[in-house]
C-alpha positions in Angstrom: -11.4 153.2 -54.8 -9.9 150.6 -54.4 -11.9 151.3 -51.4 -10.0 153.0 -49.8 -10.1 156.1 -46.9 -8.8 159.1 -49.2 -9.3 160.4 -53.0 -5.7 161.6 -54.6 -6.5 164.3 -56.6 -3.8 164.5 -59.2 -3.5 167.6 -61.2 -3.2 167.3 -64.7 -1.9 170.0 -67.6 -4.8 171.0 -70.2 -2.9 168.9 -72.9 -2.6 165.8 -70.9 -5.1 163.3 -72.2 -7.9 162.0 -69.1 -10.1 159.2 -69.2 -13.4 160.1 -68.5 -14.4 160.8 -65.0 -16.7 157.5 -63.5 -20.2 159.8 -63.4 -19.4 160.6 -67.1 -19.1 157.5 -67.7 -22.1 156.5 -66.6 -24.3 159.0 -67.5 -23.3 157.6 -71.2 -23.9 154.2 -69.4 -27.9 155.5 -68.2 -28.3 156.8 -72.1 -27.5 153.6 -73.3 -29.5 151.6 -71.2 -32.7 153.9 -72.2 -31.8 153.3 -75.9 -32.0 149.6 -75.2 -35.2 149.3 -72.6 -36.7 150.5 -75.6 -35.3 148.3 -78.4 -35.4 144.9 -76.0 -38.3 143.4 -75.3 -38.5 142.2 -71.6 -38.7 138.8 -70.6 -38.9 136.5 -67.3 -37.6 133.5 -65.5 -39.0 131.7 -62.9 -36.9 130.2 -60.2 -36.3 127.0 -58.7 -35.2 125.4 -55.3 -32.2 123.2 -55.4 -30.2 121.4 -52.5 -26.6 122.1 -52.2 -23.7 119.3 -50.9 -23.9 120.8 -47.5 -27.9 120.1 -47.1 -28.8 123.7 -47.5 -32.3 125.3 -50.0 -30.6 127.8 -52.5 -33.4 129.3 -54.9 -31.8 130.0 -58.1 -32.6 131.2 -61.4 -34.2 128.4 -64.1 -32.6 128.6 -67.4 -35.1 126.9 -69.2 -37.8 129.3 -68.5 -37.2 132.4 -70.4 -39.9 133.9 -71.8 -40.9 137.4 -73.7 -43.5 139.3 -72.1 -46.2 141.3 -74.4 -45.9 144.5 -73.0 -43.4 147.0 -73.4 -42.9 150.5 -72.3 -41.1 152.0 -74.6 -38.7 154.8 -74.0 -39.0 156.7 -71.0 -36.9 159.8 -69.7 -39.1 161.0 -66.9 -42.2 159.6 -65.1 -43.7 162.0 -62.8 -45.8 159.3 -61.5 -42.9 157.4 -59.7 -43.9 154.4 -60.9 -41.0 153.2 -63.6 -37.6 154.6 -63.4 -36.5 156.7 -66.3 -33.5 158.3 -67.8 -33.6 161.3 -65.2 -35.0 159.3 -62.0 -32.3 157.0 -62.1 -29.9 158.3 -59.8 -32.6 158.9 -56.9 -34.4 155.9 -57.4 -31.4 154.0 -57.1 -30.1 155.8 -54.1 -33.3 155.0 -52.2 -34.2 151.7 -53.6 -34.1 148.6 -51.5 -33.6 148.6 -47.7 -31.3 148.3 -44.6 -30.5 144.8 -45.6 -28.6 145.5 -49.0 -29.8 146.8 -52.7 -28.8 150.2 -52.9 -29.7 152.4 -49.7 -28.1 149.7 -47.4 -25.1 149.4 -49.5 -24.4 153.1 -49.8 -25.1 153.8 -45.9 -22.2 150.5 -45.0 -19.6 152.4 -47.0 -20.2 155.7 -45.5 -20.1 154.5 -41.7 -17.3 152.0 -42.2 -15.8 155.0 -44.4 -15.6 157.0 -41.2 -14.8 155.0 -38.9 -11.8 153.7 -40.9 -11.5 158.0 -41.5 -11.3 157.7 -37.2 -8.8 154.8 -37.4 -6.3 156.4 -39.9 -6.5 160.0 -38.3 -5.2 158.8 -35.3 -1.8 157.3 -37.0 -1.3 154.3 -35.1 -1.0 152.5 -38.3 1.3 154.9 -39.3 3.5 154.9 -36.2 3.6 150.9 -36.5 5.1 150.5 -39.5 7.4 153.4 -39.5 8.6 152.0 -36.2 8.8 148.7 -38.2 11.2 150.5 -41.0 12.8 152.3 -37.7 13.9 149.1 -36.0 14.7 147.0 -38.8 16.1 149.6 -41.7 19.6 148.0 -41.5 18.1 144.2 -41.9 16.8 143.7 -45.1 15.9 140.2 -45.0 13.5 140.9 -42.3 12.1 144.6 -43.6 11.2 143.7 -46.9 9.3 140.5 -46.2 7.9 142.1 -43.1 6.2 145.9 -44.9 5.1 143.4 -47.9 3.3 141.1 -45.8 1.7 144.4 -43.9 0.7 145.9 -46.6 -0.9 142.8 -48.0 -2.7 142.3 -45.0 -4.0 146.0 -44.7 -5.2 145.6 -48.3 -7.2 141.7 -47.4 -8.4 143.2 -43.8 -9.5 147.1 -44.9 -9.1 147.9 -48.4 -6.1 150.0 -48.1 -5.3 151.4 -51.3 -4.3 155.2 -51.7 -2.8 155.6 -48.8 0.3 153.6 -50.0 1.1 156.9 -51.4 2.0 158.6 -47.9 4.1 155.4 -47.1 6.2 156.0 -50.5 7.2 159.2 -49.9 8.5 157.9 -46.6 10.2 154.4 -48.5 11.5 156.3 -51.6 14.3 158.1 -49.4 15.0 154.7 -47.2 14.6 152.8 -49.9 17.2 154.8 -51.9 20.0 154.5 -48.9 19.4 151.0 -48.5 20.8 150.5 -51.9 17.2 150.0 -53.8 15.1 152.3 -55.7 11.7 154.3 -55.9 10.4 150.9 -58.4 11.6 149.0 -54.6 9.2 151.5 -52.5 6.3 150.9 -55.4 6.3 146.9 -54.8 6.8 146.7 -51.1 3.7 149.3 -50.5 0.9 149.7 -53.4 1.9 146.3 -55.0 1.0 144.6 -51.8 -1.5 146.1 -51.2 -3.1 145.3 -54.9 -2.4 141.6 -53.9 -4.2 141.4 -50.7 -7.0 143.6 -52.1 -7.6 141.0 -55.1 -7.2 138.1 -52.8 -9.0 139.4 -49.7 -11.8 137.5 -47.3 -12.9 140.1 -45.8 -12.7 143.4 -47.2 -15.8 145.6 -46.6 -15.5 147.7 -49.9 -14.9 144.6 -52.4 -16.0 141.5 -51.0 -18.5 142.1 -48.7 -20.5 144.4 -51.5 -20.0 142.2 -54.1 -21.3 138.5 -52.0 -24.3 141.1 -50.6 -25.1 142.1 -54.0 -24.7 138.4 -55.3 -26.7 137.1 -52.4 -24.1 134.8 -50.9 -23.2 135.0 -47.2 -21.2 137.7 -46.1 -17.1 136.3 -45.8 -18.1 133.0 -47.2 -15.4 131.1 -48.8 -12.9 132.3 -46.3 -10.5 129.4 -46.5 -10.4 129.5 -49.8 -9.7 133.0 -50.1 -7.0 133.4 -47.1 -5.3 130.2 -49.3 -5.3 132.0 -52.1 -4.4 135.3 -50.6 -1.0 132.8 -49.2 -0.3 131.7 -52.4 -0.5 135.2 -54.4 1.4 137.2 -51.6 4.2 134.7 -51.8 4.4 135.2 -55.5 4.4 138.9 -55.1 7.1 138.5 -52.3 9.3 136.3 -54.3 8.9 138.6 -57.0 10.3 141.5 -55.0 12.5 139.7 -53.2 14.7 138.5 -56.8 13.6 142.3 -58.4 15.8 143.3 -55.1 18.9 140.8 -55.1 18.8 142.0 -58.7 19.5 146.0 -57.3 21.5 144.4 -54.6 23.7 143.3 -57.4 24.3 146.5 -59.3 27.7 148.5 -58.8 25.9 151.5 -57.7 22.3 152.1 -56.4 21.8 155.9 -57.8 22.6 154.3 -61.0 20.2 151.5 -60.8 17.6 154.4 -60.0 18.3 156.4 -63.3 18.1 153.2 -65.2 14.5 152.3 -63.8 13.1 156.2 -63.6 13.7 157.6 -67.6 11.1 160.0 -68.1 10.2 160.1 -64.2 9.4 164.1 -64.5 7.2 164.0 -67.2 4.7 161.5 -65.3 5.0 162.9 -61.4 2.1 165.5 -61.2 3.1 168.7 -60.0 1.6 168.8 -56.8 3.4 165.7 -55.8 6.9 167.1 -56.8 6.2 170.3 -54.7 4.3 169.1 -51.8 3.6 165.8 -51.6 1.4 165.5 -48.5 -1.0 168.3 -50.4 -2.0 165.8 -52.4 -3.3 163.6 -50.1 -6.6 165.1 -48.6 -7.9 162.6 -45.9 -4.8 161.1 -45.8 -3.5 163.2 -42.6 0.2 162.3 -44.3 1.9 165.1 -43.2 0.4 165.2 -39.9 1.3 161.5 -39.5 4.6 161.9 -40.2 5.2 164.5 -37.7 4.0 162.0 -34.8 5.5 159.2 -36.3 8.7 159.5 -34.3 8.2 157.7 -32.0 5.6 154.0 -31.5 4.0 155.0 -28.5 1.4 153.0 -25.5 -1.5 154.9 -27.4 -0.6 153.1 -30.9 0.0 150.3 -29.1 -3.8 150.4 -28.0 -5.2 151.7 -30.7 -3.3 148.5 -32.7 -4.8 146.1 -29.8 -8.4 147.4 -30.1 -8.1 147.7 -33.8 -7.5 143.8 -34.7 -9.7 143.1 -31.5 -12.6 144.8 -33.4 -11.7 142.9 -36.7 -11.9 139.6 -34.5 -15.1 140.7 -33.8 -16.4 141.5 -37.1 -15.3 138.0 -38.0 -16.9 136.2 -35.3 -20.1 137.8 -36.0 -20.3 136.4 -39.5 -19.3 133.3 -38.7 -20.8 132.5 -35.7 -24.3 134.5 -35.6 -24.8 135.4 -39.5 -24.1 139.2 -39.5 -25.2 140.9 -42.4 -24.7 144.6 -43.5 -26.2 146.3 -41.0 -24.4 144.7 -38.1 -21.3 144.8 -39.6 -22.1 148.7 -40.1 -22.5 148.7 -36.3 -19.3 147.0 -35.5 -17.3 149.3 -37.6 -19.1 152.6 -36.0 -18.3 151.1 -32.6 -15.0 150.6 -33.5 -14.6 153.9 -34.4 -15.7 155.3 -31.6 -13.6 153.0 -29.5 -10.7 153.8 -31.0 -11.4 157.9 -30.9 -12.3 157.1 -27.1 -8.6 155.5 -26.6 -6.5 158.4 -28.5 -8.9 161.0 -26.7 -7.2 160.1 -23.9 -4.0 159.7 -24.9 -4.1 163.5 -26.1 -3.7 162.4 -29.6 -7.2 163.9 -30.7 -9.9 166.3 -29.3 -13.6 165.1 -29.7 -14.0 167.6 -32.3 -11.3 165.9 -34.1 -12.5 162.6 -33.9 -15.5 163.9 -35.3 -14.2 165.3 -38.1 -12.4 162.6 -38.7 -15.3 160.6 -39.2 -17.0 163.2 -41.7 -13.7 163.1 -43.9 -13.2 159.5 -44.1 -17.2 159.1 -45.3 -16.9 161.9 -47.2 -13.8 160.4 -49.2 -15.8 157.3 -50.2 -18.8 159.8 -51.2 -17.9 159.3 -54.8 -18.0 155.2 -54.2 -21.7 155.6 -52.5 -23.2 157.5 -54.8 -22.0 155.3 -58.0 -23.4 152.4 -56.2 -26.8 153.6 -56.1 -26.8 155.6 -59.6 -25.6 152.0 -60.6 -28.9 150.4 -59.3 -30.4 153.1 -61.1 -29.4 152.0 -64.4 -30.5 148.1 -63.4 -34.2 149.8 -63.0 -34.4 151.5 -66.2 -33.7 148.0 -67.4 -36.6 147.0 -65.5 -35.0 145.9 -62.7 -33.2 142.8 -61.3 -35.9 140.7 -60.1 -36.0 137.5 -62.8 -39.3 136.7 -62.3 -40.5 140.5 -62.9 -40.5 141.5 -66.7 -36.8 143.7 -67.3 -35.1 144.2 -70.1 -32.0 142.3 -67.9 -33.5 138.9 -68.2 -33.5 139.4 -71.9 -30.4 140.2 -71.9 -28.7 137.4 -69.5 -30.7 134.9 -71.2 -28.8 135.7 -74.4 -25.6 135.9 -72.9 -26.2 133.0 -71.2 -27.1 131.0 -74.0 -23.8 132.2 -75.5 -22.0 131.6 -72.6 -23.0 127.9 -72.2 -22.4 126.8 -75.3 -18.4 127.4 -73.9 -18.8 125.1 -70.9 -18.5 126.0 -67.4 -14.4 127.0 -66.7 -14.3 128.6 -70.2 -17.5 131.2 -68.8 -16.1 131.7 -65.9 -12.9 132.5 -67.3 -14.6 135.0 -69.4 -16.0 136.5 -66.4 -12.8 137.2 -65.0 -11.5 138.5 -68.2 -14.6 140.9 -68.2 -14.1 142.1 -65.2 -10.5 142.7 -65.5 -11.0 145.0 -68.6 -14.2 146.6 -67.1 -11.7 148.1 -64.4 -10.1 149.9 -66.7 -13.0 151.8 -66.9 -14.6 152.2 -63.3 -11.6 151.6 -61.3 -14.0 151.5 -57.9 -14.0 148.3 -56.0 -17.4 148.7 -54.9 -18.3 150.6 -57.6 -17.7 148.1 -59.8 -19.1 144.8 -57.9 -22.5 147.4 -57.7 -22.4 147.6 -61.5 -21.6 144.1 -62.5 -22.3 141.9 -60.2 -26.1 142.3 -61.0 -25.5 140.7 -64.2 -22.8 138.5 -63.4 -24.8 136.4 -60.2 -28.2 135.3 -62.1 -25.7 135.0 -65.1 -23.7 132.8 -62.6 -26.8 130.3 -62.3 -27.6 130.3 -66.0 -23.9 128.8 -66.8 -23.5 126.3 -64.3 -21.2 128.4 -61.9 -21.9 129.4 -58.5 -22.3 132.8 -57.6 -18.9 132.4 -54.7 -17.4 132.2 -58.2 -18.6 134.8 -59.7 -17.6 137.0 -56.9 -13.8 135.7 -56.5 -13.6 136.2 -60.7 -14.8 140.0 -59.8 -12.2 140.7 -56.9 -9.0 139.5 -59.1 -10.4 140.7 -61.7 -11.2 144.1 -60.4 -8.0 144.0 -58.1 -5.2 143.0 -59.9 -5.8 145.4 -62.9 -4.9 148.3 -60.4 -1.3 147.3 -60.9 -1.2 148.8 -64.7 -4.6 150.2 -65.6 -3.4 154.2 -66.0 -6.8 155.2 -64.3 -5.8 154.3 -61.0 -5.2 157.4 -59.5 -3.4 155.2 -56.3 -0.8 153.9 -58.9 -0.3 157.0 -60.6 0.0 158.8 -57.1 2.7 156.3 -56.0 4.4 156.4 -59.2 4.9 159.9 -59.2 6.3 159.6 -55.8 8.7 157.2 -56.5 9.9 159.3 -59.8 8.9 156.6 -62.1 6.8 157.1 -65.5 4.0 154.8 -65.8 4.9 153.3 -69.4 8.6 152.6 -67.8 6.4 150.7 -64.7 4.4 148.5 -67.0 7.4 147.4 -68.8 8.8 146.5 -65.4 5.6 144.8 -64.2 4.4 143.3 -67.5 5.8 139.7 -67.1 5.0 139.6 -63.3 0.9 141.0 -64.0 1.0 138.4 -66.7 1.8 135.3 -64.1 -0.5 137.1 -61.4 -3.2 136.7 -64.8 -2.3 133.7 -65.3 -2.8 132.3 -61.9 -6.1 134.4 -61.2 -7.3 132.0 -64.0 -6.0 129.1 -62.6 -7.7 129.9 -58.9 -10.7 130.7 -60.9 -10.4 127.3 -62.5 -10.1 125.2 -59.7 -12.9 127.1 -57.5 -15.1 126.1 -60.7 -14.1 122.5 -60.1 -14.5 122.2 -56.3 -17.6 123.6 -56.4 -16.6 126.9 -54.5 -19.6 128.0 -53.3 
């Protein structure tokens, strides 16, 4: 993803170089950890109890009690006995490992509810309908459109991942954007920009966030005023940004012009399948079906809207006031879903069957995202595991990089963790895929450098989200792109000063959290 309701599958010609599909990716990954539970010897920690500011116990990791253990298994690519996990048991063993309450069979059952009922949610095109009744009203205002789509967008990107389905709203913006006296570059910023922003930035985002602080242990939607202060301060940056890249077009003599000038070399980069149809392209997306019933904003979107944020309230008062944890918050999505399929059942927008396929085709679109996170946990168990005080390979190897790390000092490590994670994205471009991968690693590595793990996390989600802005393995911003007739190398040249301030700024947020305490 990033996590988000529908897969854009972008055709590609048989000379055009492709990165190598995630599973491939890690299936290399699985080899490689094979080759090194056998070189590394395992080792241990033990843990200790501390007391935080606030009063609370944490146990966390002791640094100063590595030690090798005698044993060691050797290299393993099958055990019958289903005892250890090797090479070819990794990607059921991790599947099934752990329980309801997180690991890897809890975690992969969350993203495929919440999958379909967001699948429910975005079938019925009340979102839809809003905002083209939004760009309806306000077309001939820009002062009030702009600001208002980029601070939607943002917002659907902080509140539910929305990702990929910026592409539907581009092929709708391109053509208004165009008459408005703006461009395809315009429609690009407004939609999957913002979204990328609020994604990176988010406090609640069930594919990102709430994977990653389950993984790392911390409290589900901790650090929420942090993180909706942060998500103010990066949105207006991204607004100002469009705001000036638009009094810039504003400027120009003539607006088709201003579109050549930005799109050279548009038709080599916009797949096929987006030139000809492209609603095709956008399976789970219901684009073309949305647009059809997008005429008009209608007492049924205006319920489905009501109960949608009503059902976010409630997610939100779970976690804060009674502790939800994955499973509940599973629940309050499913019932959401069904509440909101109850509501455009009887405003004759969708037939039960509907609903229900609905459901099937938004879980099956985050399919690929489930089953990464458990082969993921796979390849943590042929390293022996994640448990520091059982023998793994891992502990070896974050108390190496651990060591190395603390010799640095405490901003400069988490820094580096940020960095990591930004370049690992270019790679597995999966929200949650991702945060299952790394953030194994990166939480006891956390304790061993000083950090806390809420730090850990928020160096994951900018890293992770802000890299979906130029990394060319983003199928999202290569689908929008192609919509909006620009080339990719003519968008990073565009975007290249602004992702470098965004950068810069993750690593100041990232800074400060390290010197509050953000925990």
């Amino acid at each position: 993803m990033p996590s988000s309701l529908s897969e854009v599958r972008l055709q590609h010609s048989p000379s055009t170089p492709r990165m190598p599909d995630a599973f491939v990716i890690l299936f290399f990954v699985i080899l490689l950890a094979g080759l090194v539970a056998w070189l590394v010897p395992a080792g241990t920690f033990d843990t200790k109890q501390i007391t935080t500011l606030d009063g609370s116990v944490k146990t966390v990791l002791d640094a100063d009690s590595f030690a090798y253990v005698e044993q060691h298994r050797g290299f393993v690519l099958f055990d019958g006995s289903g005892e250890t996990t090797g090479i070819a048991n990794y990607a059921f063993d991790g599947m099934v490992s752990g329980d309801k309450w997180g690991a890897a069979v809890g975690v992969i059952a969350f993203i495929l509810i919440v999958g379909g009922a967001f699948g429910i949610v975005m079938q019925t095109g009340a979102i839809n309908n809003g905002i083209m009744a939004l760009i309806k009203r306000y077309q001939h205002a820009d002062n009030l459109l702009l600001p208002a789509l980029f601070l939607l967008f943002s917002l659907g990107g902080a509140v539910f991942g929305m990702g990929e389905e910026a592409i539907a709203f581009c092929i709708v913006l391109v053509p208004l954007m165009t008459a408005m006296g703006y461009n395809g570059i315009m429609a690009v910023l407004v939609t999957y920009v913002a979204t990328q922003i609020g994604f990176a930035t988010s406090w609640m985002n069930p594919f990102s966030v709430a994977i990653a602080q389950g993984i790392a242990d911390v409290p589900l939607m901790s650090g929420q005023s942090f993180r909706m202060t942060i998500w103010g301060v990066f949105t207006a940056a991204g607004l100002a940004f469009t705001l000036r890249y638009a009094k810039q077009l504003k400027a120009q003599h003539d607006s088709s012009r201003g579109i050549e000038s930005v799109a050279q070399d548009a038709s080599s980069f916009a797949p096929s399948s987006l030139k000809s149809s492209p609603s095709s392209s956008l399976p789970g997306s219901h684009a073309q079906d949305n647009s059809e019933r997008a005429q008009s904003f209608s007492t049924t979107d205006k319920l489905i809207l009501v109960a949608f944020f009503a059902c976010i309230c409630w997610v939100m008062w779970g976690v804060i006031i009674h502790a939800y944890y994955i499973p509940q918050i599973a629940s309050q999505f499913f019932c959401m879903g069904i509440i909101i399929g109850a509501i455009a059942w009887c405003g004759k927008r969708m037939r039960m069957n509907d609903i229900s396929a609905a459901f099937v085709s938004g879980a099956q679109s985050l399919l690929p995202a489930a089953l990464i996170v458990g082969m993921a946990k796979g390849i943590v168990l042929v390293l022996g595991g994640d448990d520091v005080t059982s023998p793994s390979v891992l502990n070896t190897l974050l108390h190496h990089t651990g060591t190395a790390l603390a010799q640095t000092g405490t901003i400069i490590s988490a820094w580096l963790m940020l960095l990591f994670q930004s370049i690992f994205n270019f790679f597995i471009a999966s929200g949650s895929g991702q945060a299952a991968i790394t953030m194994p690693l990166m939480a006891p590595l956390s304790d061993l450098v000083g950090v806390t793990r809420q730090v850990a996390v928020l160096a994951f989600q900018l890293g992770d989200g802000l890299t979906n802005l130029v990394i060319p393995t983003s199928a999202s911003l290569i689908g929008c792109l192609g919509v909006a007739g620009v080339s990719w190398t003519t968008w990073v040249k565009f975007i290249a000063k602004f992702f470098a301030c965004l950068f810069a700024l993750a690593s100041l947020t990232v800074i400060t959290a390290v010197l509050i305490g953000l925990s």
